[in-house]
PAZAPA-4460 file (N, C-alpha, C; in steps of 0.05 Angstrom, whole numbers, plus 32768, in hexadecimal, padded with zeros to 4 digits):
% residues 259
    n_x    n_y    n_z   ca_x   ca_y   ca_z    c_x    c_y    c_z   seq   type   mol
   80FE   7F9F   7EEC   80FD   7FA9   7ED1   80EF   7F95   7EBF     1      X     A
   80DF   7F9D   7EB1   80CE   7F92   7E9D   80DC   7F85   7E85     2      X     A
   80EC   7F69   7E88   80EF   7F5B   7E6A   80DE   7F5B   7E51     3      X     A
   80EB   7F5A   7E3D   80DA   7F58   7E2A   80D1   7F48   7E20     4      X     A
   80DF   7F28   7E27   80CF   7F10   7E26   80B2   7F17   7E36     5      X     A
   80AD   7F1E   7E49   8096   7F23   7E59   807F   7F34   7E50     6      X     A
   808B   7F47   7E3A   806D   7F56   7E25   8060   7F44   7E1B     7      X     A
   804B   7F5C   7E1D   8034   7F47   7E08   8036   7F45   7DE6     8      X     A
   8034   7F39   7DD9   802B   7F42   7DBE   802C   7F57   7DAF     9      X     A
   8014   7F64   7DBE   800B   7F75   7DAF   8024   7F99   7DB9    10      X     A
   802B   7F96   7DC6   8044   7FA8   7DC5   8060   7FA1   7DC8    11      X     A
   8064   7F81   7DBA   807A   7F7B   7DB3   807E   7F8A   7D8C    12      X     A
   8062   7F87   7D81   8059   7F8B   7D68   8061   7FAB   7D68    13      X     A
   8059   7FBB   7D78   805C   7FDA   7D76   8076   7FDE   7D82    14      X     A
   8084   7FD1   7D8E   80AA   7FCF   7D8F   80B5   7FD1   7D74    15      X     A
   80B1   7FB2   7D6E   80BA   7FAF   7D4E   80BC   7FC7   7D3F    16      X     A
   8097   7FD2   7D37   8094   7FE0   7D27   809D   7FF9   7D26    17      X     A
   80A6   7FFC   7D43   80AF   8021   7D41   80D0   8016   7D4B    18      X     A
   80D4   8005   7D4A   80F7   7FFE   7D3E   80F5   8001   7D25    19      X     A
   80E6   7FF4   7D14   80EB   7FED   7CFD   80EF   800F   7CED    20      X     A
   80DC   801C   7CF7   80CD   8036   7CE9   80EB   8045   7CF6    21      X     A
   80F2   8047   7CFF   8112   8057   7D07   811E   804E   7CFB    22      X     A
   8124   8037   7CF8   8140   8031   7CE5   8140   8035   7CD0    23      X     A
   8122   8030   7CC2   811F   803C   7CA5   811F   805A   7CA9    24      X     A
   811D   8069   7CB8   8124   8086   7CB3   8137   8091   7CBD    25      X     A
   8141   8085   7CCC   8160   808C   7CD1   8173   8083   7CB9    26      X     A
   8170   806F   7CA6   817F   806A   7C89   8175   807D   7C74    27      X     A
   8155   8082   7C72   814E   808B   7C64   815E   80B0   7C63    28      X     A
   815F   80BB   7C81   8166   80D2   7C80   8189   80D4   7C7E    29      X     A
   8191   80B9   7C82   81AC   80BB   7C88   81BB   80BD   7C6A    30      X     A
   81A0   80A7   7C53   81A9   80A8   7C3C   819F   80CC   7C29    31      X     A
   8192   80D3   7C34   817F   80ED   7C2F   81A7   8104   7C25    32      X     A
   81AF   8109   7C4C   81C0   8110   7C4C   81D8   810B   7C43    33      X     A
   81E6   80EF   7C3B   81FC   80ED   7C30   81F3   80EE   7C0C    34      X     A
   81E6   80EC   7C06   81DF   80F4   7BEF   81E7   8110   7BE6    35      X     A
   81D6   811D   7BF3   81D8   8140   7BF0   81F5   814D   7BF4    36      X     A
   8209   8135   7C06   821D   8137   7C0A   8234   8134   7BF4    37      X     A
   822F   811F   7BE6   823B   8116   7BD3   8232   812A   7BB7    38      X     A
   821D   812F   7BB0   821A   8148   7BA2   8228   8167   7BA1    39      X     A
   822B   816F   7BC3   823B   8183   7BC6   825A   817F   7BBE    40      X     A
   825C   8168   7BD1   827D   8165   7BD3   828A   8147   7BB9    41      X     A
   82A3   814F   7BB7   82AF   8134   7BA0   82A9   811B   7BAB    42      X     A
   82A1   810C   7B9E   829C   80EC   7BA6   82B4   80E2   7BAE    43      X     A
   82AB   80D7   7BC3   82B8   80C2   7BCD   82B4   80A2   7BCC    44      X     A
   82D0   8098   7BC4   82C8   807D   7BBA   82D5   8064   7BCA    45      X     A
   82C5   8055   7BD6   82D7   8037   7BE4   82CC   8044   7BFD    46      X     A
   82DB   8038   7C14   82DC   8033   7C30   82D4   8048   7C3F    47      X     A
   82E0   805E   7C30   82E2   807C   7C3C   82BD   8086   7C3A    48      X     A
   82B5   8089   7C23   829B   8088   7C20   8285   8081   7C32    49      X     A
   8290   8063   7C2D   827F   8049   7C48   8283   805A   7C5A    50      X     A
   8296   8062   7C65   8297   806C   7C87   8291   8087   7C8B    51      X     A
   8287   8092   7C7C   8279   80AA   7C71   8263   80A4   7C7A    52      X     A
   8254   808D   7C69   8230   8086   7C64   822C   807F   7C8B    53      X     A
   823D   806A   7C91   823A   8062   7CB6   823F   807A   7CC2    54      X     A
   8250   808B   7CBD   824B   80A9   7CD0   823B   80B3   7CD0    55      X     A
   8227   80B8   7CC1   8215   80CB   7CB3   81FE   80B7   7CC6    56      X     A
   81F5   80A3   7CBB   81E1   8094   7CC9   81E9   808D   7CEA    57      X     A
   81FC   808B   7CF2   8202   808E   7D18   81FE   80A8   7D1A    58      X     A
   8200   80BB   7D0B   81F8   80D9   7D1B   81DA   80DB   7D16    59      X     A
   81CB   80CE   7D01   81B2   80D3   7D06   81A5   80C4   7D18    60      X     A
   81AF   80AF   7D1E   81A6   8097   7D2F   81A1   80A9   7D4A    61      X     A
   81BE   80BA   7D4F   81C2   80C3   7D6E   81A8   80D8   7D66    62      X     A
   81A8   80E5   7D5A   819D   8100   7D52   8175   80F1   7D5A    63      X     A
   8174   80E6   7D52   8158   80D8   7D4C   814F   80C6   7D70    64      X     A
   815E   80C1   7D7B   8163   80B8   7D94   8164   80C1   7DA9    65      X     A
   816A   80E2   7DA7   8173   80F0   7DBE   8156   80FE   7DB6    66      X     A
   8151   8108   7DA5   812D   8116   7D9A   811B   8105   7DAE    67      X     A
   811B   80E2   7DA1   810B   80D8   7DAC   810D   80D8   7DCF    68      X     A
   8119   80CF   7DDD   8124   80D4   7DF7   8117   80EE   7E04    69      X     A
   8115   810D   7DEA   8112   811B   7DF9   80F2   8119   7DF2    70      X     A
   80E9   8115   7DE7   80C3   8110   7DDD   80BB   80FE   7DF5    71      X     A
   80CD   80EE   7DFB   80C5   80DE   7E0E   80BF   80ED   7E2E    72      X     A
   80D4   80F9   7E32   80CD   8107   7E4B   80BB   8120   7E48    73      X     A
   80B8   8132   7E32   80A3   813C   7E36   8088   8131   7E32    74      X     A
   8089   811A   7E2C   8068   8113   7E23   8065   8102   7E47    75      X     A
   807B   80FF   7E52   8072   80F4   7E73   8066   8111   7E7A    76      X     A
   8077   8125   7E7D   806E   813B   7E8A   8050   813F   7E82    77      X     A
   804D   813F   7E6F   8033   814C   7E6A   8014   8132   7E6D    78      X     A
   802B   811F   7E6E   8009   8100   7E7A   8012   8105   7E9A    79      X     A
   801F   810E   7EA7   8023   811A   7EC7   8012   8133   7ECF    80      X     A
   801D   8143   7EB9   8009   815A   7EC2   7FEA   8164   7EB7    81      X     A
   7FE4   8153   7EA2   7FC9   8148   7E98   7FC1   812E   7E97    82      X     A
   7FC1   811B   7EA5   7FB3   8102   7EA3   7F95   80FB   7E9A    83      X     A
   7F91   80E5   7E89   7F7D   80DF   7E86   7F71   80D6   7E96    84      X     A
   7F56   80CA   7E90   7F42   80C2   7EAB   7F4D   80A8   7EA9    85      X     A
   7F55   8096   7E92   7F64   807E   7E8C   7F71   807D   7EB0    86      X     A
   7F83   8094   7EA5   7FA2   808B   7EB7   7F95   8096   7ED3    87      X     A
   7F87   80A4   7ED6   7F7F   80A9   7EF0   7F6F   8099   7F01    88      X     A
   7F60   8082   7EF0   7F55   8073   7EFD   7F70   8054   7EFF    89      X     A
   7F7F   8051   7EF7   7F92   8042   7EF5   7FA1   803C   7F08    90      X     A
   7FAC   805A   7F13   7FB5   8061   7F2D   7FA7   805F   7F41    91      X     A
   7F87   8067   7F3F   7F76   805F   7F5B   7F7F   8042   7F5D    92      X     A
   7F79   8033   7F48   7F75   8011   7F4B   7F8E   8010   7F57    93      X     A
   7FA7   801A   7F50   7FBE   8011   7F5A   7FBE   8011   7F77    94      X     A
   7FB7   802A   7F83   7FB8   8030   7F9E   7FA9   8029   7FB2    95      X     A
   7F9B   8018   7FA5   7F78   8011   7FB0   7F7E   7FEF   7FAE    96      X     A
   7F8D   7FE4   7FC6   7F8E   7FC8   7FC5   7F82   7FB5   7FE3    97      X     A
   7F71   7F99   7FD6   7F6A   7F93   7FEA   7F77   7F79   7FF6    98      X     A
   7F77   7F79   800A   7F85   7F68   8019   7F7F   7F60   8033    99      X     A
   7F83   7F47   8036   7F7B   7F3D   8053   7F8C   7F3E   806C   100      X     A
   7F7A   7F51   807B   7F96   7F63   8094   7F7C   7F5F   80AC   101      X     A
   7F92   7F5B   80C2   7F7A   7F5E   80E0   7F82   7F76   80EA   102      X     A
   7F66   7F7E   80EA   7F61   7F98   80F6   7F59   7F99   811B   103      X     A
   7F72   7FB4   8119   7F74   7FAC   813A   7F5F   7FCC   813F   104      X     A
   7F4A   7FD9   8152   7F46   7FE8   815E   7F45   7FEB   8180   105      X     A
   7F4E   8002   818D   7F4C   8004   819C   7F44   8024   81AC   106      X     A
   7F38   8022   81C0   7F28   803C   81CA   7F29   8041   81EA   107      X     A
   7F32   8055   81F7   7F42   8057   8215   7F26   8058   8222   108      X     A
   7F20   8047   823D   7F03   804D   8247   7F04   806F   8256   109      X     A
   7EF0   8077   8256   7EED   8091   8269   7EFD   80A5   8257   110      X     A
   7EFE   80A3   8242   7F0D   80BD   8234   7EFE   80D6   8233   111      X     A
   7EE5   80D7   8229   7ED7   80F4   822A   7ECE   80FE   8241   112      X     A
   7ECB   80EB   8250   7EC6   80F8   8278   7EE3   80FD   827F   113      X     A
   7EF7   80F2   827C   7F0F   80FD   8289   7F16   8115   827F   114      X     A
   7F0F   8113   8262   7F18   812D   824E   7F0C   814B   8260   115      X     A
   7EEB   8149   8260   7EE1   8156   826D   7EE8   8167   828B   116      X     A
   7EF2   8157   829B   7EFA   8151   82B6   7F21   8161   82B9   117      X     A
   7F2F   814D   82AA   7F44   815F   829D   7F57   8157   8289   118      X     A
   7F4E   816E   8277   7F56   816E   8268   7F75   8168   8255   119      X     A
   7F88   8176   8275   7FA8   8170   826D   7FAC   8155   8273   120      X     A
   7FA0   814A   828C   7FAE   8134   8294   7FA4   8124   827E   121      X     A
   7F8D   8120   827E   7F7E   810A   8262   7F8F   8104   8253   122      X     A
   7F92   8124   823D   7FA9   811F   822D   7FBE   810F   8232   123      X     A
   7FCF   811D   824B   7FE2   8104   824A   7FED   80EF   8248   124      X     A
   7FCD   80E7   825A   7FCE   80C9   8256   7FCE   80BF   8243   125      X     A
   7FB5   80CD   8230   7FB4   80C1   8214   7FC5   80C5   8207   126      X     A
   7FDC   80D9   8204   7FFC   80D1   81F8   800C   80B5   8205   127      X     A
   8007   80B3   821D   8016   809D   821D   800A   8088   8218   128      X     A
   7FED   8082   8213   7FDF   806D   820A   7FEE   8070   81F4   129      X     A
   7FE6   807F   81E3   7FE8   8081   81C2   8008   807B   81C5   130      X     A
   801C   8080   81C8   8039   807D   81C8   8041   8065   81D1   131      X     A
   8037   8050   81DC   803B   8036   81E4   8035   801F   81D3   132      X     A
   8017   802E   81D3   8003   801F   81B7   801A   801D   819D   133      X     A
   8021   8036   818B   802F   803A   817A   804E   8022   817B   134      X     A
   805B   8027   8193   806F   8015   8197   8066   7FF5   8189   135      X     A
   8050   7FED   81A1   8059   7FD2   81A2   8048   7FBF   818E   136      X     A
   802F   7FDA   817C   802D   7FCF   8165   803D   7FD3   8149   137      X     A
   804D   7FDE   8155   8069   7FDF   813A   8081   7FC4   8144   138      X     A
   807D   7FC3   8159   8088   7FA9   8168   808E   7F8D   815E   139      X     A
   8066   7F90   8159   8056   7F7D   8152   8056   7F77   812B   140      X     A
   806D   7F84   8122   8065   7F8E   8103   8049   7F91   80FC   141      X     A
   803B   7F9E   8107   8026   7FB6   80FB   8023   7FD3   80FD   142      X     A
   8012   7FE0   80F3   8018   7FF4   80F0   7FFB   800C   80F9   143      X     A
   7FFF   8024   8101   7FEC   802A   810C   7FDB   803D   80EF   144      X     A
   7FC7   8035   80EF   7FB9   8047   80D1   7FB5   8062   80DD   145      X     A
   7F9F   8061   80F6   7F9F   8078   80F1   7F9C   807F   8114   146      X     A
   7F8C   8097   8124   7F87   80A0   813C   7F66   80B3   8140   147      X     A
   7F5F   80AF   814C   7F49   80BD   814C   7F3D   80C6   816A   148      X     A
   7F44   80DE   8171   7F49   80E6   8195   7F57   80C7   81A0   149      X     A
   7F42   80C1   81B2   7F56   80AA   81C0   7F55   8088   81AB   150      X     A
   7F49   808C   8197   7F46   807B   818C   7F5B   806C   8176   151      X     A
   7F66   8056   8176   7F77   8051   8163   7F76   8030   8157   152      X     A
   7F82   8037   813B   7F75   8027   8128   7F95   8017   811B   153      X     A
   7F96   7FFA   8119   7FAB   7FEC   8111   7FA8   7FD6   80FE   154      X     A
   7FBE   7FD1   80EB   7FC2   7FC7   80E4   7FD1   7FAE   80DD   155      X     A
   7FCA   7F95   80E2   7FE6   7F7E   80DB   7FDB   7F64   80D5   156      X     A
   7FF5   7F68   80C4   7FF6   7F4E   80AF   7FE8   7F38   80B5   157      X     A
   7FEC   7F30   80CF   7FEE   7F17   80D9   7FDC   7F1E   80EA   158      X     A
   7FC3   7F01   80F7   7FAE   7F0D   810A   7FBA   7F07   811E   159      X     A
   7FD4   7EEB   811D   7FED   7EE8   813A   7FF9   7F00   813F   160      X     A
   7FFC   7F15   8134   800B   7F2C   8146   7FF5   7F3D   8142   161      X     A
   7FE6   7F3E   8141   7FD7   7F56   8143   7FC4   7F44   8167   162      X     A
   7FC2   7F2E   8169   7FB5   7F26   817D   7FCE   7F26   819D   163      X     A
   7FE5   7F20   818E   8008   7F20   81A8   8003   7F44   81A8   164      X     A
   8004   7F4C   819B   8007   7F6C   819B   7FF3   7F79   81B0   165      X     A
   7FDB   7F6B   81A3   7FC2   7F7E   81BA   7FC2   7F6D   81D2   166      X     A
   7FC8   7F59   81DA   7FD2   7F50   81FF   7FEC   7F5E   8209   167      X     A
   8000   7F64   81F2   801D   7F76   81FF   8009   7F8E   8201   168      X     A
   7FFF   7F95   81F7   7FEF   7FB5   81F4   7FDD   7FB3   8218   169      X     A
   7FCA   7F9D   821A   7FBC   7FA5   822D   7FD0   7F9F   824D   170      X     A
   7FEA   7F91   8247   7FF8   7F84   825D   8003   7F9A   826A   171      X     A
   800E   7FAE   824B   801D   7FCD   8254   800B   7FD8   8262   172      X     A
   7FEE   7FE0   825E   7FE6   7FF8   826C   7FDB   7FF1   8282   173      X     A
   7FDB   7FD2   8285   7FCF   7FCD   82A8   7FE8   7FDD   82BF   174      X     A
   7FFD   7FD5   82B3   800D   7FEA   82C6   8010   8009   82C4   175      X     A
   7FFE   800D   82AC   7FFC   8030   82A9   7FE3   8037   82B7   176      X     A
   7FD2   802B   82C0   7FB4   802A   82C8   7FA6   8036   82B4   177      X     A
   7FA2   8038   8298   7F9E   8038   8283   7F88   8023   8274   178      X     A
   7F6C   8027   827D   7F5D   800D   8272   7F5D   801A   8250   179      X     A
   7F51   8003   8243   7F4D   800A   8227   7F3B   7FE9   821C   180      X     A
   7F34   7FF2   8206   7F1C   7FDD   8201   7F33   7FD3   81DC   181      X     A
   7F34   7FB5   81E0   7F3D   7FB6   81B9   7F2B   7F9E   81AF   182      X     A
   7F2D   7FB0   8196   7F1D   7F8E   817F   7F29   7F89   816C   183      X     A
   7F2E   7F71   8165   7F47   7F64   8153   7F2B   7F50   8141   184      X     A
   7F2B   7F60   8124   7F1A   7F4B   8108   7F2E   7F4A   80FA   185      X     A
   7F2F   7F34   80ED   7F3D   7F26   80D2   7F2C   7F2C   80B6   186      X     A
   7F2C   7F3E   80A4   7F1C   7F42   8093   7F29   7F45   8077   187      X     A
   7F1F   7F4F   8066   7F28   7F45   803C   7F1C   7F6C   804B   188      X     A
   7F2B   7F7C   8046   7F30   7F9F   8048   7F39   7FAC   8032   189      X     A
   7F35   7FC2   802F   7F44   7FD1   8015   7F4D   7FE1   8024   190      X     A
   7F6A   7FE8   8018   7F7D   7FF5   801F   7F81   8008   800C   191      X     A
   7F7E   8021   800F   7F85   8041   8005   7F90   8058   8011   192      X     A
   7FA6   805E   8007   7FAC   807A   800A   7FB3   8070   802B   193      X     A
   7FC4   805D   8033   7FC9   8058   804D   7FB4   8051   8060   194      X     A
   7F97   8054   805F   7F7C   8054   806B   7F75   8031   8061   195      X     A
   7F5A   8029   8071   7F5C   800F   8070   7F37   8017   8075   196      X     A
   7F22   800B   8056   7F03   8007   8059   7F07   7FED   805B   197      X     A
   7EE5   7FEF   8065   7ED7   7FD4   8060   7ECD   7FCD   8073   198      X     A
   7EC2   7FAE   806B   7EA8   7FA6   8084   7EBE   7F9F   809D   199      X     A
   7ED9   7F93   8093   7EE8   7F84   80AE   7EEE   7F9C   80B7   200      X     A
   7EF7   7FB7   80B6   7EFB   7FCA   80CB   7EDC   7FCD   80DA   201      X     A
   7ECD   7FD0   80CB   7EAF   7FDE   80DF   7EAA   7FC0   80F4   202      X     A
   7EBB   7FAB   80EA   7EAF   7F96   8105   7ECA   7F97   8116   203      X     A
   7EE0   7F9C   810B   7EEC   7FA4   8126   7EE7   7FB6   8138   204      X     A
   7EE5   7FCB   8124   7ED6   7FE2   8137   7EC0   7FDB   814C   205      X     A
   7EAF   7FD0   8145   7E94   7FCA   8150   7EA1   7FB7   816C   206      X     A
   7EB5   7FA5   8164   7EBE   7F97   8179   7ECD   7FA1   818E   207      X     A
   7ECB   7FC0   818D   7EE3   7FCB   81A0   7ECC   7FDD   81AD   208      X     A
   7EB4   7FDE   819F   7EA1   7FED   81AF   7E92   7FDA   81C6   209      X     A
   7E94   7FBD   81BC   7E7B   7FB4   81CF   7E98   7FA6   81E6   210      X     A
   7EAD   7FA4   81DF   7EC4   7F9D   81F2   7EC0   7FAC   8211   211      X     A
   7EC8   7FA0   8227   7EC7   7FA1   823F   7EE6   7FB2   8246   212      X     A
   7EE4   7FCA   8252   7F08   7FD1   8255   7F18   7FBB   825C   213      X     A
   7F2A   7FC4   8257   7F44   7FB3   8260   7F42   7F99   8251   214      X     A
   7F31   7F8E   8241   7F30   7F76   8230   7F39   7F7A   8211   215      X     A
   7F36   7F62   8209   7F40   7F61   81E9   7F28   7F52   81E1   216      X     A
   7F1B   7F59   81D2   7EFF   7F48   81BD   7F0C   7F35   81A4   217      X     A
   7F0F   7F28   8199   7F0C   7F1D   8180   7EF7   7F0B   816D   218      X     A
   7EFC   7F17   8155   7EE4   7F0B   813F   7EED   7EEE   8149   219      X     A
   7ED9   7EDE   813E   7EE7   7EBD   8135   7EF7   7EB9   811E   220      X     A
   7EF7   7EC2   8104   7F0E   7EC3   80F8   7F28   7EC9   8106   221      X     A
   7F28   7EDA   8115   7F48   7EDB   811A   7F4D   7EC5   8133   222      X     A
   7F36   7EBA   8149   7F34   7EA6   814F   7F41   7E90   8141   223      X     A
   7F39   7E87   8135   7F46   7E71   8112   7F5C   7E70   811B   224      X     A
   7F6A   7E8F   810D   7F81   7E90   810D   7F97   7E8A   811A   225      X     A
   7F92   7E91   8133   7FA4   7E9A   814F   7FA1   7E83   8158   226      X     A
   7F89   7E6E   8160   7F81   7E5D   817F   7FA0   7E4A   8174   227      X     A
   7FAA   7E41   818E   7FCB   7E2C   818C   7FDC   7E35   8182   228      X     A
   7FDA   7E5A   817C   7FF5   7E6A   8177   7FFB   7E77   8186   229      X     A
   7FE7   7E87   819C   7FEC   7E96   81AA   7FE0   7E8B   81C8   230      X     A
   7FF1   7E8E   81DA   7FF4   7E87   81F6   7FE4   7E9E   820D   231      X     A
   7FC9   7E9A   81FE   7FB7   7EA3   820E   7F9E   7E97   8214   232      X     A
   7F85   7E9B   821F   7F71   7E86   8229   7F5D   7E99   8219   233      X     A
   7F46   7E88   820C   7F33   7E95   81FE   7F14   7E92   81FD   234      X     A
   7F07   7E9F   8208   7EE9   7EA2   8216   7EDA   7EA8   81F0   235      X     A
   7ECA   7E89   81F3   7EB6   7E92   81E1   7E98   7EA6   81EC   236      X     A
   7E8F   7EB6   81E2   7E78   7ED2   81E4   7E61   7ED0   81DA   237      X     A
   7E62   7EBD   81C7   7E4E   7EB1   81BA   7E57   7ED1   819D   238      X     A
   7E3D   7EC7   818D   7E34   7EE7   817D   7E26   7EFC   818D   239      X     A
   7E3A   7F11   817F   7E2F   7F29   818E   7E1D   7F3F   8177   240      X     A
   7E11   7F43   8185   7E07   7F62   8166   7E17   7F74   8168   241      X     A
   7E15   7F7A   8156   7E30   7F92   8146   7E20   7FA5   813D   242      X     A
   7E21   7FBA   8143   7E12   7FD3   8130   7E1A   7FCD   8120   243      X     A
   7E01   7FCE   8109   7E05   7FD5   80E5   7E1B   7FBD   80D7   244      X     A
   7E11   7FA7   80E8   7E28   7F90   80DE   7E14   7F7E   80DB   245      X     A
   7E11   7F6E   80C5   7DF1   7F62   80B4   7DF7   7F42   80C4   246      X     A
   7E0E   7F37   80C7   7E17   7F20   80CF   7E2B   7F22   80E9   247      X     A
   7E26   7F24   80FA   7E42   7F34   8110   7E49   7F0F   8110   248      X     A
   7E6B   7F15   811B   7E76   7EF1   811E   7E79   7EF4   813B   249      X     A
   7E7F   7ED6   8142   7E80   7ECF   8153   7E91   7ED8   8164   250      X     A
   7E98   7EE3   8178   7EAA   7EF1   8192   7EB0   7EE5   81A1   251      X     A
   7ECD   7EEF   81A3   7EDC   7ED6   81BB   7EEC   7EED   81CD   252      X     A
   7EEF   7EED   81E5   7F03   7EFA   81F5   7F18   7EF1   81FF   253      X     A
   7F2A   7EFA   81FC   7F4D   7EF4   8207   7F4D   7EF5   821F   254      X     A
   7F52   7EE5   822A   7F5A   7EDD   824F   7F7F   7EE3   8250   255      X     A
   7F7D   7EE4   8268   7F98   7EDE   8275   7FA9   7ED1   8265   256      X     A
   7FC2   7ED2   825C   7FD5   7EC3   8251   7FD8   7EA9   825F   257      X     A
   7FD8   7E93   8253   7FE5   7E77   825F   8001   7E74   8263   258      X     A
   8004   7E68   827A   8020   7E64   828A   8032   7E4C   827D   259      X     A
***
């Protein structure tokens, strides 16, 4: 909740002023009415009076309070169900945040010839690809963005679990006989509407295309990250070209876990 030591200025000033502007019209009307009151009815004189004038102004107070309250909620309704371009671009910005996340892809080898060939079994498999995948990168605290036929796209925090995650990932399907190709970039991404642009997805991507099955690719950024955290062996590739990537980085492949 928003203190009000924490406003700015300039709508600490428009607080004041529309306090101020109520209390002068809540006296003003309160004195309006006991006036007109005292005209009708015999004067009242001393204490009794006084507690007359404070009744009169607490009922306009409430009266003036419960109005506002209700002005208040219809003027939400109607910036809800008519927004300005103001507030509509406000909300894009809100929802539209960028952040530095390693992007995991991965793609099953032989998927459109098996598909072809058959069709049920394929599928299957690719449910239990996809249903393992899902596991043990939720495992891993990340999260899966999105799927695309056999193709699937991840997210996490950390480029250390997103790199432990895709060796538990390729360790599972050696006993499923399940090859699959992944690429793990560390990139500055924008995040919308649950979806994830930018240049660091298209070089993960790119890294899961030129990947060998059954291996894991990584940028050198996530390199950085990981080398003396994670208890695996790591083959430098040199640079590779990347479709439609102006600068492709440097590529390293994940070996065998160290004993």
């Amino acid at each position: 909740m928003t203190s009000f030591k924490s406003l700015d200025m300039n709508r600490k000033v428009k607080f004041f002023s529309s306090f101020a502007f109520l209390t002068f019209l809540t006296i003003v009307l309160s004195a309006f009415a006991f006036a007109q009151d005292a005209v009708d009815a015999p004067k009242e004189e001393g204490i009794g009076g006084l507690f007359k004038l404070v009744a009169v102004i607490f009922v306009f107070a409430l009266v003036i309070a419960l109005l506002l309250l209700i002005f208040k909620g219809l003027w939400k309704w109607i910036r809800f169900l008519f927004p300005s371009k103001k507030a509509i671009e406000e909300e894009q910005d809100e929802d539209r945040k960028r952040k530095l996340s390693a992007i995991m892809f991965t793609d099953m080898k032989g998927y459109s010839a098996e598909m072809g060939k058959d069709e049920e079994k394929t599928l299957k498999k690719a449910w239990r690809y996809e249903k393992a995948l899902r596991s043990i990168i939720k495992d891993h605290h990340g999260r899966v963005v999105k799927t695309i036929g056999d193709a699937i796209m991840g997210d996490f925090d950390s480029a250390v679990n997103a790199v432990r995650s895709a060796a538990a990932i390729q360790d599972f399907l050696k006993k499923e006989d399940i090859m699959i190709r992944i690429g793990i970039h560390l990139g500055d991404v924008v995040h919308k509407a649950g979806d994830i642009f930018g240049e660091g997805v298209n070089i993960a991507s790119r890294l899961e295309s030129i990947c060998e099955p059954g291996s894991i690719y990584i940028s050198e950024d996530v390199y950085n990250q990981v080398k003396g955290k994670v208890k695996v062996n790591f083959e430098s590739l040199g640079s590779k070209p990347l479709k439609n990537i102006e600068s492709p980085p440097k590529v390293y492949r994940i070996g065998k876990e160290k004993k």
